[in-house]
C-alpha positions in Angstrom: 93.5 107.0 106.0 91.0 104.2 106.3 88.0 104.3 103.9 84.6 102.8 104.9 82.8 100.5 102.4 80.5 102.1 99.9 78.8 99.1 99.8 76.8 99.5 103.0 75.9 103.1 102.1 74.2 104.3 99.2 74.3 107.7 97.9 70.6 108.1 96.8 70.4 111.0 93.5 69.1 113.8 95.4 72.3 113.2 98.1 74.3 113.2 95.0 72.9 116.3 94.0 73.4 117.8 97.1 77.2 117.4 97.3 77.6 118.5 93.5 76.0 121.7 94.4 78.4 121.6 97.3 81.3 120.8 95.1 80.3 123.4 92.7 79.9 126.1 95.4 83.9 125.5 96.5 85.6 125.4 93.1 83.4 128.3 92.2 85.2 130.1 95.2 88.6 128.9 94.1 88.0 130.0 90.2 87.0 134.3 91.8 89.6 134.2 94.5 92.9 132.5 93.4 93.6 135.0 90.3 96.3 137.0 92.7 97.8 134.0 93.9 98.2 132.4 90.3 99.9 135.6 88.9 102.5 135.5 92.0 103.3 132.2 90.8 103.5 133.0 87.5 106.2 135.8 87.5 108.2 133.5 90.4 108.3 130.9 87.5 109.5 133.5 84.7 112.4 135.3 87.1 113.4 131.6 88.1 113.3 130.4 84.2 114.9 133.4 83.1 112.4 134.2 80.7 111.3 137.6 79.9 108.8 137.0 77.7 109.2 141.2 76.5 110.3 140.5 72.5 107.5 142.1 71.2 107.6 145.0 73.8 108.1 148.3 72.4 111.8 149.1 72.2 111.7 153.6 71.9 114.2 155.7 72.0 113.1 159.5 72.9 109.7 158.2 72.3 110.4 156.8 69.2 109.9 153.2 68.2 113.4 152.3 66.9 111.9 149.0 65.5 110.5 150.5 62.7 113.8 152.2 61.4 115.3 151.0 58.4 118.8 149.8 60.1 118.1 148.4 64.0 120.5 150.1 66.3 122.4 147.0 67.8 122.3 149.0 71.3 118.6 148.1 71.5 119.2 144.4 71.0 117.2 142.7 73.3 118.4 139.0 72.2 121.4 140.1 74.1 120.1 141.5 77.8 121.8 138.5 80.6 119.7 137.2 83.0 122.2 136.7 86.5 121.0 133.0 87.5 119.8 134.4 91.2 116.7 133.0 91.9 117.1 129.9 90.2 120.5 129.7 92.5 119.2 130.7 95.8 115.9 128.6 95.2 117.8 125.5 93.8 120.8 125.3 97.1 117.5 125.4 99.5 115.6 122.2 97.7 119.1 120.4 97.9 119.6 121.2 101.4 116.1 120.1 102.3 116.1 117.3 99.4 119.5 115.9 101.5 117.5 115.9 104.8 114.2 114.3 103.5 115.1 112.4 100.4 118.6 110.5 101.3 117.8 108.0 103.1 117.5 105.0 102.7 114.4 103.5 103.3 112.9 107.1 103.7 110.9 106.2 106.8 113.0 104.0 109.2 111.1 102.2 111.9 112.8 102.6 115.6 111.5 100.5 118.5 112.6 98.3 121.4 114.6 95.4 121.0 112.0 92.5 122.3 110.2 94.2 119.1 112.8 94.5 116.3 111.6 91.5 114.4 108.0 93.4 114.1 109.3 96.6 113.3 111.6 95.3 110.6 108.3 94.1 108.9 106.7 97.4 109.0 110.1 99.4 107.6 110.6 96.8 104.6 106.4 97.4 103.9 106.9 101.4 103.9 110.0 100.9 102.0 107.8 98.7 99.2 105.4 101.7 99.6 108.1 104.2 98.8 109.5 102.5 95.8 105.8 101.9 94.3 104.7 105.1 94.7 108.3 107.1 93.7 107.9 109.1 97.2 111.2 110.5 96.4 110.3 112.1 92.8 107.2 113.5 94.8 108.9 114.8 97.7 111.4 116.7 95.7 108.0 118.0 93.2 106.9 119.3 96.9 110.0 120.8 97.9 110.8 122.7 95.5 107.0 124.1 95.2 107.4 125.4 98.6 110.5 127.2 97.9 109.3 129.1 95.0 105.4 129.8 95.9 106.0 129.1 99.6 103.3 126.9 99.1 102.9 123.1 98.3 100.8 119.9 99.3 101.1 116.2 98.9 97.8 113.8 99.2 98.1 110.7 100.5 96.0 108.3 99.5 95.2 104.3 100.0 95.5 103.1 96.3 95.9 100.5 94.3 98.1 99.2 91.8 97.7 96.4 89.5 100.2 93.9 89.6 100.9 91.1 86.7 102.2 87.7 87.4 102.7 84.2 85.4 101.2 81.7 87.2 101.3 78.1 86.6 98.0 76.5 85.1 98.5 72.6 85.9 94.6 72.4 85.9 93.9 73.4 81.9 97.5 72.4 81.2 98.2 75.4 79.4 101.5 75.7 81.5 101.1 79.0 82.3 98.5 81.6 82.3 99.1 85.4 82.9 97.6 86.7 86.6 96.7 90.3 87.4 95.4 91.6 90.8 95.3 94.7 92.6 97.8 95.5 95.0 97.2 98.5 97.5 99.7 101.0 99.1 100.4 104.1 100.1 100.6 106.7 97.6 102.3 110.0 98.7 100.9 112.5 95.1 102.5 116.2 94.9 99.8 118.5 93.8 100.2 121.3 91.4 99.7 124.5 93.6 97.8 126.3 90.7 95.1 123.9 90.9 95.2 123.8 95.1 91.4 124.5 96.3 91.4 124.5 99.7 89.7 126.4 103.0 90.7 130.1 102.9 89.7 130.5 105.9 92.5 129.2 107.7 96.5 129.0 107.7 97.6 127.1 104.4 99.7 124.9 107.3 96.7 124.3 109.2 94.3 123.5 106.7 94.8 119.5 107.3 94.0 120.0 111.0 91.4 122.6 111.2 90.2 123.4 107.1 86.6 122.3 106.1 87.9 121.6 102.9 90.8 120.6 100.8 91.3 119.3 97.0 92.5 119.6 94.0 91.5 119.4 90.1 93.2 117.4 87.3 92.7 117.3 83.6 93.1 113.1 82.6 92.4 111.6 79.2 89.9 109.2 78.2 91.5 106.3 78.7 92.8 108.3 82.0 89.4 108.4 82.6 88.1 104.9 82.2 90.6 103.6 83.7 90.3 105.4 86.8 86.7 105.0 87.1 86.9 101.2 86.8 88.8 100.9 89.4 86.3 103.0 91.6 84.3 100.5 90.7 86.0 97.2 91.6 85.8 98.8 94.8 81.9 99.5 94.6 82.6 103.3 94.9 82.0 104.5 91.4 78.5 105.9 90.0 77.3 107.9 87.2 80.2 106.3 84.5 78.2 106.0 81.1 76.9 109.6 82.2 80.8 110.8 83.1 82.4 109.2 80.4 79.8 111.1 77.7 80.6 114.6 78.9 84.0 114.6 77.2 84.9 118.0 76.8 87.4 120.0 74.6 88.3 123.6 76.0 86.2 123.9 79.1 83.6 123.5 81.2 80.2 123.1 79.8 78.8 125.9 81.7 81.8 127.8 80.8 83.8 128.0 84.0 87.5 127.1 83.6 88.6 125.3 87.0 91.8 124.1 86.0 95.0 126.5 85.9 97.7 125.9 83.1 101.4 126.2 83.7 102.9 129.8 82.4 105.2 130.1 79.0 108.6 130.3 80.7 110.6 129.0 77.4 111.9 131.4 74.8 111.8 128.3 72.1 108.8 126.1 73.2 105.7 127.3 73.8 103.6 126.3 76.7 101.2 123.5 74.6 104.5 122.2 73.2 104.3 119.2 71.4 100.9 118.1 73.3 97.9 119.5 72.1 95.1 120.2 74.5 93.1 117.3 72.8 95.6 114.8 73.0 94.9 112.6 70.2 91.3 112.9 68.4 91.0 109.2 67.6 87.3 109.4 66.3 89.2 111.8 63.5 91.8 108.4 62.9 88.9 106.1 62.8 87.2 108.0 60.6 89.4 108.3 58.4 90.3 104.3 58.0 88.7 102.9 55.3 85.9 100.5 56.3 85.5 102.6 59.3 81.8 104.4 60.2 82.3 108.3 59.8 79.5 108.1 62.8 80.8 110.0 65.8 81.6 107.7 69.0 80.8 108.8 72.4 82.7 109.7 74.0 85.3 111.3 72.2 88.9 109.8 72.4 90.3 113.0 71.6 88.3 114.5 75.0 89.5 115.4 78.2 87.7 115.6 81.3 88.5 117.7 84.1 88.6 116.3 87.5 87.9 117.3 91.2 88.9 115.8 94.0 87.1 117.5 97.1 88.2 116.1 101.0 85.6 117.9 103.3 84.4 118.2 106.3 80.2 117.2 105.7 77.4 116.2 108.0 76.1 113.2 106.3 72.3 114.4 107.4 72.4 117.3 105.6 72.7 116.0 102.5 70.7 113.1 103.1 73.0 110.6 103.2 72.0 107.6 105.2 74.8 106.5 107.1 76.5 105.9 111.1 76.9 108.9 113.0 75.6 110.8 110.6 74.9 114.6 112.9 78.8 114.1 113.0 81.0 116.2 111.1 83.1 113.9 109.0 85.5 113.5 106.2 84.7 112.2 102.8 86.2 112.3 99.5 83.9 113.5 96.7 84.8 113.1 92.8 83.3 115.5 90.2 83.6 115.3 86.6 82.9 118.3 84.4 81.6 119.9 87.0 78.5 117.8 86.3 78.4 114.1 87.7 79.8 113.0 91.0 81.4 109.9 90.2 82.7 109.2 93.6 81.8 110.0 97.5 82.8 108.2 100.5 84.3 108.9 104.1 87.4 109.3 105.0 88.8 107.7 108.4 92.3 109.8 109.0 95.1 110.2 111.6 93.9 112.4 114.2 91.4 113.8 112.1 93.6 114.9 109.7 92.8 116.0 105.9 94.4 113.5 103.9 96.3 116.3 102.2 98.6 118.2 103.6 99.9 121.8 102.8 103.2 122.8 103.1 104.4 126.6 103.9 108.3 126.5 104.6 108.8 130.2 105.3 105.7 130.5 107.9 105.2 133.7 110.0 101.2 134.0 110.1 100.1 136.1 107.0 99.3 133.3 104.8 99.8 134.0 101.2 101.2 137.4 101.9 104.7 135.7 103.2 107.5 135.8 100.7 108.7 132.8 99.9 112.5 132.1 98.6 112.3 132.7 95.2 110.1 136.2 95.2 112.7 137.6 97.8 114.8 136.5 95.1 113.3 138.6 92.5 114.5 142.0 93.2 118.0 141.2 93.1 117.9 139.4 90.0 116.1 142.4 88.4 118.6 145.2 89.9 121.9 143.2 88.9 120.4 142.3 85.4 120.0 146.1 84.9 123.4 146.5 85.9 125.1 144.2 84.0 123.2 145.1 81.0 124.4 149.1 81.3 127.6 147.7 81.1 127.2 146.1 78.4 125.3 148.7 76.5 128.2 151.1 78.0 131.0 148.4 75.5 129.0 148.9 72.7 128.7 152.4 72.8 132.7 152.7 73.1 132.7 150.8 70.6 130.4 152.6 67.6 128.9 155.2 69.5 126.8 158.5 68.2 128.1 160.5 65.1 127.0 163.5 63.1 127.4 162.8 59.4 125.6 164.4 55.8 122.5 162.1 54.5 123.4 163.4 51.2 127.0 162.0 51.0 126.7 159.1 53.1 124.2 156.5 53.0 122.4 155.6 56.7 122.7 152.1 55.6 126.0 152.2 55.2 127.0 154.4 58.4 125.0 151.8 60.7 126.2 148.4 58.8 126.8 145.7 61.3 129.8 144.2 59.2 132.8 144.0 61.3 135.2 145.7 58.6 132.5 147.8 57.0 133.9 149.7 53.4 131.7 153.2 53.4 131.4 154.8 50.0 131.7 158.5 50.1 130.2 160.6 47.4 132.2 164.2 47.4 131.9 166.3 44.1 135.4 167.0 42.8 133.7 170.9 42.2 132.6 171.5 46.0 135.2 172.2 48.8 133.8 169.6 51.2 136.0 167.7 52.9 135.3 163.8 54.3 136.0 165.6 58.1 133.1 167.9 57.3 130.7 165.4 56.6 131.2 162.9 59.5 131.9 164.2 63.2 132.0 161.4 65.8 130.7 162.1 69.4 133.1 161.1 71.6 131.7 158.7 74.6 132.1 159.2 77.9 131.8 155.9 80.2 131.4 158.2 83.9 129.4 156.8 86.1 129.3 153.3 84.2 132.7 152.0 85.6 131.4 149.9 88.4 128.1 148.6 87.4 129.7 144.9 87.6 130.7 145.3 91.4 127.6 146.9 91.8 126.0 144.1 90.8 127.8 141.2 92.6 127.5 143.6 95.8 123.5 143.1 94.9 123.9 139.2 94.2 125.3 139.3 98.0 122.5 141.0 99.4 120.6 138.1 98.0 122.2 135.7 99.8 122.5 137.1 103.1 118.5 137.3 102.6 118.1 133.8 103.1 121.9 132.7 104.7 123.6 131.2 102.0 127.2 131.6 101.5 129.5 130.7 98.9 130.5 127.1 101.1 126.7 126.1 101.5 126.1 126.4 97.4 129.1 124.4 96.9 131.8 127.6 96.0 135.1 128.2 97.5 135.3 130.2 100.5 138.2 132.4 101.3 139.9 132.5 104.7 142.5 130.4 106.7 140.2 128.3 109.5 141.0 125.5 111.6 138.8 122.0 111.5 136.6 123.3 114.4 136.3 126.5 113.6 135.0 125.7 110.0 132.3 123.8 111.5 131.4 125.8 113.8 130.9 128.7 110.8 129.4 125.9 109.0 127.2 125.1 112.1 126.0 128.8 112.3 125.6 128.8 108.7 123.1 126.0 108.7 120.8 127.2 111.8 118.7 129.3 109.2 118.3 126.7 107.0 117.2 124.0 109.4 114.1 126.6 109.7 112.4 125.7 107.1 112.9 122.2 107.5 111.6 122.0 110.8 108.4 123.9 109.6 108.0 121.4 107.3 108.4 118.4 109.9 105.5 119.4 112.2 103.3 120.5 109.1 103.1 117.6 106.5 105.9 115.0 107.3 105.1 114.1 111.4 101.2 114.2 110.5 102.1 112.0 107.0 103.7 109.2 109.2 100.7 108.8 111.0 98.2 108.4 108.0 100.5 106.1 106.4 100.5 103.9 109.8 97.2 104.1 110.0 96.6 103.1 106.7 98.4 100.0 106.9 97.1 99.3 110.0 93.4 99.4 109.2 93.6 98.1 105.2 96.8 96.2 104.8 96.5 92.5 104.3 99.1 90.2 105.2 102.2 89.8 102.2 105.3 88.6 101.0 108.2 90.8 100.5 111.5 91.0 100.1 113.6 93.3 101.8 115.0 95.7 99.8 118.6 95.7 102.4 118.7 92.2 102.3 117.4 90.5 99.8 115.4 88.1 102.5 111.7 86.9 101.9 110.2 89.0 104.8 106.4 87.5 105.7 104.5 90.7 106.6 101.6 89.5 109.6 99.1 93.0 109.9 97.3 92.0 112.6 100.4 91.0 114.7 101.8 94.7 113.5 98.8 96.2 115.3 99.3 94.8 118.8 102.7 96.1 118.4 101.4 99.6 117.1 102.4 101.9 120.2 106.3 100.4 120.0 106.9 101.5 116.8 108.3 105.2 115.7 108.5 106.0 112.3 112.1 108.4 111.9 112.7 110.3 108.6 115.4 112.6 107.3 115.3 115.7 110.3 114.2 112.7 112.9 116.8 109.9 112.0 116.9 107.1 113.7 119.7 108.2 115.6 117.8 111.4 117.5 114.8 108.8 118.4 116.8 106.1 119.9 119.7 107.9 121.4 122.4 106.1 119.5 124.7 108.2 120.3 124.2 107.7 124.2 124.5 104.2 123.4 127.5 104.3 122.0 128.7 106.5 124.7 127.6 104.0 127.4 129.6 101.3 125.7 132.5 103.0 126.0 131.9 103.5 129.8 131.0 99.7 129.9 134.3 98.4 128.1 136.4 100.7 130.3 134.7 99.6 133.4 135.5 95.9 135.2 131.9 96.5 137.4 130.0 97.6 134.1 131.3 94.8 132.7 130.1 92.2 135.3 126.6 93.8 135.6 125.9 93.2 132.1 128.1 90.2 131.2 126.8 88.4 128.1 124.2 91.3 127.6 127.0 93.2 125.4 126.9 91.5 122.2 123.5 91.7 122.4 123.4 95.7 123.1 125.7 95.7 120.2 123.8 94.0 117.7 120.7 96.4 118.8 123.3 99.2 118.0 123.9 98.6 115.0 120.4 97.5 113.7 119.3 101.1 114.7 122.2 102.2 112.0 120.9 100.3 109.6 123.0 96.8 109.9 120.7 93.7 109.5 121.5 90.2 110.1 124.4 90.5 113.0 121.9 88.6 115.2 122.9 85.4 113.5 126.7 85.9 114.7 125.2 86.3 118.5 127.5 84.3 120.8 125.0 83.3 122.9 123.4 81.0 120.7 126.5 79.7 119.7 127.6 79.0 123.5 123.8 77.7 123.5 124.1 75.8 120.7 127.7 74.2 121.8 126.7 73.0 125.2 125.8 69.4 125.9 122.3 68.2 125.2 121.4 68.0 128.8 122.8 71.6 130.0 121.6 73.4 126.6 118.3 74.7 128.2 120.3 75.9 131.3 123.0 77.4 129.3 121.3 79.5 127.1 118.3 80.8 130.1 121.7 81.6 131.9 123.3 83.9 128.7 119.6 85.3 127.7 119.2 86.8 131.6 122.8 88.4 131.0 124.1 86.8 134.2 127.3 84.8 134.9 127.3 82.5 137.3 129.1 83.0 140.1 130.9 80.7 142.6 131.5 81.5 146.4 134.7 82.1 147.5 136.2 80.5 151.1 136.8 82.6 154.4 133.3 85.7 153.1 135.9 86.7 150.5 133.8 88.7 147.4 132.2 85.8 145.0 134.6 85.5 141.5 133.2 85.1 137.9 134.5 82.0 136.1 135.9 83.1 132.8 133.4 81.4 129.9 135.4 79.2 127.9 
């Protein structure tokens, strides 16, 4: 995603008020139209946490409330309803699967290209692999993975950003000895994105909103020092406008015009409550300072305590009708726009992307064309989690009941708090009159219990928990549980093969909708606004000089391999390896390519991940061995592969000399 200069395009205040009213017309969309979609998400994250959230629901009993009785029937406890782990099982053995395709490897974006162009394409995996490590793409990945599985819907943005990077430098000039350096340092960030606070083009696919979707963002709530910070470094890049007017809208608990854009997470905790320990202000440091003695009681502006909510918008615009000045500008084309408070665009410039792609792409693992409608993992999950909760729980109820169950007894001999104590060895006083002929059988009469029809709620509900997992093909082996049965090697892995088919799904969705079109950007990104750097190599622990503009002469080489499109599917390794074999078992083979081997073997094992065999290459040692005058001639002879060849008397076939 390439950006084009600000600098050279200025954003006059009645464009700027164009694209805020355009702004304001999307998230005003977003705000009337996503209310279904966040309560889906909010019961997925309850049944997944486990929470019920029900402890003030009204517990009745024949239509009476058996909360307000003096002695609580220990039947009705809910503190004691179990919640089978289901969803939070099923959802969690499909992220690890997925996490083990796309978040193993190391680096997570190998580089695959020809051998004349290994040296090139080393430079561009250690760079993606400085990237990674920067930006925590693995945290994020797994953030995006496990979104999918739950809503069936995610998204990751990636963005050229910057960093800032400090250094001690030596000062020999003010002879200071050192001084402390800072610049910026840009890379690719990969950002998960909260899918509550998604805003994207309805009209289309989620997975095909990067491609064909007008528009595509997302809204944040940062602090003030979030804030400031973020809007200085807009402007060290001569994007940012509107600060002092930005900064000044602080708000507390909403929009100034009272809509609410941003979507809080659910209570899913039965002990913490969804603030928690932070409080929606963060810190109100105007209160701190006001309080310090010395201090002006005058309020600052803005407020420290404040927090500003913002809105990144990628759309598809035609710079002329907003009356923007700039090239081609009756084209559609992508910019970035930045609204604070739903007030000030603080930000607005085009976007240059991978085939034309949104910079943010959408994930939808289970994909089958209705959109939002499509269950994803975890609400497939739900019902079977419900149904063998209620079963387990009737059993339970059922031991209680066996236990102290119903009984008839006189109010006016035996206290109620006394029949219903919940002491293990309770000691009932009995108050008979010596002068009556009642009787301590007449005045207490148990009801026996009867446990038909209760006797096989618990393999009821493990028959349930099955269902679940034939829902979405996981077995007992895939989530890591012993599997009964006597099976030979092969046939285990072929079971294990047919067991794994269903999960692959998923993962290849994912491959052609965010991670294939995310390689691209990030190439594309370097490409167009990396600068030439010093690294070092995260395998080797080598200085690696990074030259951009000889990477781009080399761009159509280069593939870019990933967890489900390892370097081994792209470059036929296996082939290779194969031929080898047919090459050391074959004398002809073996003349054809003479001195060519090692060097097919050194390109072997670089594509499995095995740096530096090229300096144990015996043709630079033969090279470097032979006399001073036949050095050229030797090592042109082992570069071209051939041996030379001598011919033999009386037409008989021409012998290679053995090397010595």
């Amino acid at each position: 995603m390439a950006t084009v200069e600000t600098s050279t395009i200025k954003i006059k205040k009645e464009s700027q008020a164009s694209l805020l009213s355009f702004a304001r017309r999307v998230t005003e969309y977003h705000v009337q139209n996503s209310t279904e979609l966040h309560e889906k998400m909010d019961i997925i994250d309850r049944a997944y946490s486990r929470y019920s959230g029900d402890s003030d629901a009204i517990i009745t009993d024949g239509g009476v409330d058996v909360r307000a009785s003096d002695v609580s029937c220990d039947i009705f406890n809910t503190g004691d309803k179990i919640t089978p782990p289901v969803v939070v099982a099923q959802v969690d053995a499909y992220v690890a699967y997925l996490a083990d395709i796309f978040c193993s490897g190391s680096p997570l974006f190998p580089v695959v290209s020809s051998p004349s162009t290994r040296v090139w394409a080393e430079q561009l995996e250690t760079l993606l692999d400085d990237h990674a490590m920067l930006g925590g793409y693995a945290r994020q990945f797994l953030l995006f993975l496990r979104d999918g599985i739950k809503y069936n819907y995610s998204a990751v943005e990636i963005d050229w950003d910057s960093i800032t990077q400090f250094s001690t430098l030596s000062d020999f000039v003010g002879g200071t000895g050192k001084k402390l350096d800072n610049r910026d340092k840009y890379f690719n960030r990969i950002k998960r994105i909260n899918p509550r606070n998604i805003i994207r083009d309805p009209s289309v696919l989620p997975g095909d909103v990067a491609e064909h979707g007008d528009y595509v963002g997302y809204v944040e709530r940062l602090s003030m020092t979030q804030m400031k910070r973020y809007l200085i470094k807009m402007g060290k890049q001569d994007r940012a406008f509107n600060i002092t007017e930005a900064m000044n809208s602080g708000h507390v608990m909403g929009m100034h015009d009272g809509t609410h854009v941003y979507t809080e997470n659910p209570q899913v905790s039965e002990y913490v409550s969804k603030d928690g320990y932070t409080n929606r202000r963060g810190v109100d440091w105007d209160a701190y300072a006001a309080a310090t003695p010395g201090k002006s009681k005058k309020a600052k502006s803005p407020s420290y305590g404040n927090q500003y909510e913002k809105v990144v918008l990628y759309a598809r615009i035609i710079p002329s009708d907003h009356g923007i000045i700039a090239p081609q500008p009756n084209t559609p084309q992508i910019w970035r726009i930045v609204v604070v408070n739903n007030q000030f665009v603080v930000a607005a410039h085009r976007i240059i992307s991978a085939y034309d792609f949104l910079p943010i792409l959408i994930g939808q693992p289970m994909e089958d064309g209705f959109g939002d409608q499509t269950q994803s993992v975890a609400e497939g999950e739900i019902p079977f989690q419900e149904g063998a909760s209620k079963l387990f729980n009737i059993r339970f109820a059922a031991a209680r009941r066996s236990v102290s169950d119903r009984a008839l007894y006189n109010s006016n001999v035996i206290k109620a708090s006394d029949v219903n104590s919940k002491a293990a060895a309770p000691k009932i006083p009995v108050n008979i009159s010596p002068l009556t002929n009642v009787t301590l059988e007449s005045v207490y009469k148990q009801i026996p219990f009867d446990m038909r029809g209760t006797e096989s709620t618990i393999q009821d509900a493990q028959i349930m928990i099955g269902f679940s997992k034939e829902l979405h093909g996981l077995n007992n082996a895939k989530m890591g549980q012993f599997q009964k049965g006597n099976k030979s090697v092969t046939e285990w892995n072929d079971t294990m093969g047919g067991a794994d088919n269903r999960l692959r799904l998923p993962a290849l969705v994912l491959e052609y909708q965010v991670f294939a079109p995310m390689k691209s950007i990030m190439t594309l990104n370097i490409f167009q606004n990396g600068d030439n750097v010093e690294l070092v190599s995260q395998k080797t622990g080598e200085i690696i000089k990074i030259d951009v503009a000889e990477l781009r002469k080399h761009v159509l080489s280069f593939k870019l391999a990933d967890g489900y499109s390892p370097k081994s599917k792209l470059a036929s390794t296996e082939m290779i390896a194969q031929g080898m074999q047919m090459i050391g078992q074959s004398q002809i083979l073996q003349q054809s390519f003479g001195t060519m081997l090692p060097g097919m073997f050194i390109h072997l094992m670089s594509l499995g991940g095995v740096k530096g065999l090229e300096e144990y290459d015996p043709s630079k040692a033969a090279a470097a061995a032979a006399p001073p005058g036949l050095q050229d001639a030797s090592l042109q002879t082992l570069q071209a592969g051939m041996v030379p060849q001598q011919p033999a008397p009386n037409g008989a076939p021409t012998v290679a000399p053995e090397l010595p």
